[in-house]
N, C-alpha and C positions, 0 to 999 in steps of 0.2 A: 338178839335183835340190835338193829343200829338205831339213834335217833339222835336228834338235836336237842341240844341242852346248854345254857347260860350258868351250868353248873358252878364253872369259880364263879368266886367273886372280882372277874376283872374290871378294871376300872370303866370300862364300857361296857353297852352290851352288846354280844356279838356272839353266836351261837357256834356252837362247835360241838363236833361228834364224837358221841358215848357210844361203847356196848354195852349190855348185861346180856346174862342169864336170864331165862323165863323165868324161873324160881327167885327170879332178885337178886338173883350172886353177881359174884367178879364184874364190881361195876368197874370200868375202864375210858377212857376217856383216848380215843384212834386219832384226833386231831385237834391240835390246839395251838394257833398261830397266831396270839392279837398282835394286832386290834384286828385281825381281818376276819372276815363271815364266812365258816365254812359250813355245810349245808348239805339238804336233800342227799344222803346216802344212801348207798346200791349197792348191796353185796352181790359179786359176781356169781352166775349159776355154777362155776364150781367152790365156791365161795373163800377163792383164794385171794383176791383183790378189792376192794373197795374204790368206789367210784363218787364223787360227789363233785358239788358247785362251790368254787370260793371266787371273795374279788379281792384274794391277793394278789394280783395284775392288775389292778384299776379299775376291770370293771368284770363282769362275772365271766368264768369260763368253769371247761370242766377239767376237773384232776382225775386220777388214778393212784390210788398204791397200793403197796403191801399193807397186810392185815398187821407187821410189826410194824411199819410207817415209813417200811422203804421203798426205794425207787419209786417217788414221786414224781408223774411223768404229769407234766398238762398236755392234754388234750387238744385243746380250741386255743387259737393267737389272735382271732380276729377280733378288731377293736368292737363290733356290736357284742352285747348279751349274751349267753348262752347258757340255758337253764332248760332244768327238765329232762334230765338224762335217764335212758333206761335200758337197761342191757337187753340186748334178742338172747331167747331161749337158749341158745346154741354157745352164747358167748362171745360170737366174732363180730356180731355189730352191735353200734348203738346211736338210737334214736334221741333228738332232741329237740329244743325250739331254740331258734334263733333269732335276731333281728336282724342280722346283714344284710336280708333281702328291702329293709326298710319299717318293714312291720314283723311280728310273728308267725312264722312259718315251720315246717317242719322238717327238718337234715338227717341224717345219715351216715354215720362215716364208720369204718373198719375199728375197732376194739383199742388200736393202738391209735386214732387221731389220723390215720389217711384216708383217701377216697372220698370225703367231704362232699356228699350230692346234697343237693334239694329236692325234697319230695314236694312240699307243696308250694304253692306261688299266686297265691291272693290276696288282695289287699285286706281281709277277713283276720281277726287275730285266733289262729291257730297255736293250739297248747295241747298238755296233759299227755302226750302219745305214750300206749301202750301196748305191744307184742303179743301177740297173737300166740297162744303154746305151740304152732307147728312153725312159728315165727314170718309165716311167707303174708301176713297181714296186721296195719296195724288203728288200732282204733283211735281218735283223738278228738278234743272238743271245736267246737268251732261256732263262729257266730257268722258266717256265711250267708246266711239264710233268714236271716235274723235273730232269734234269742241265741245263747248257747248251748245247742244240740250236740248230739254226737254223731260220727263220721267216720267211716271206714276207708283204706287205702291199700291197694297190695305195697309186698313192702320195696317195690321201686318205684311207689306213687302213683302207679296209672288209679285209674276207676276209685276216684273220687265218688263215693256213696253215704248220701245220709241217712241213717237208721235211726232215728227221734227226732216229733216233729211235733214239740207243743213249747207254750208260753213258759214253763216251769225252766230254769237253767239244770242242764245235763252238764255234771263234771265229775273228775275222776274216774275215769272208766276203768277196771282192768280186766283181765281174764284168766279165767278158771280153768 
């Protein structure tokens, strides 16, 4: 498993990512760059690359590397945010949120950082998106509507549908 951990004792705090074993073995530490926050990891579905969020660029984008810590490729260059990444079943895309648009929205781009679309385009702060297992849909939270429900999209965006529709906030959604 991967997770985020303040493991050392660096002079800040500033999260970086661990492996272990389920059994509690070969604890291992895949990224550690202070002072900068590196985050939210995603093992690839052939779990050759790991994917996560740092703001060693100023402000958050997404990385990629190797599971030894090579070829660290960033992802995202745009001066807004960009957090919440999640690989499609398949491997070749990955969804995220962004602010470019102005607010939180949801993107799209090819595995290696091209093709950059926008799925979604409301002034509503859209987050959390996840993958659908036949990958062709994806589900994510949204307050559109008002509270934060949840909200289904094919996965080039069209057919915007909400599927929860009460006062309680609806987040993290995945699938099974």
């Amino acid at each position: 498993m991967v997770f985020n951990s303040d493991h050392d004792d660096e002079p800040t705090d500033t999260p970086d990512l661990w492996a272990m074993n389920l059994n509690e073995t070969n604890l291992v530490e895949l990224v550690d760059n202070p002072p900068t926050a590196d985050f939210n990891g995603q093992w690839s579905p052939d779990g050759e690359q790991l994917l996560f969020v740092s703001d060693r660029s100023g402000n958050l984008d997404l990385f990629v590397m190797n599971l030894d810590g090579s070829d660290l490729t960033r992802l995202t260059t745009h001066l807004a945010n960009d957090s919440d990444p999640q690989w499609s079943p398949d491997g070749e895309k990955i969804v995220f949120v962004s602010e470019r648009s102005g607010n939180a929205d949801l993107f799209a781009m090819n595995s290696d950082g091209s093709n950059v679309i926008q799925l979604t385009d409301h002034e509503a702060f859209d987050s959390n998106p996840a993958w659908s297992p036949s990958g062709d849909r994806i589900v994510f939270v949204s307050d559109r509507a008002g509270p934060y429900n949840l909200w289904i999209i094919r996965a080039d965006g069209s057919h915007p549908t909400q599927i929860t529709d009460d006062e309680a906030l609806d987040f993290q959604p995945d699938w099974q």
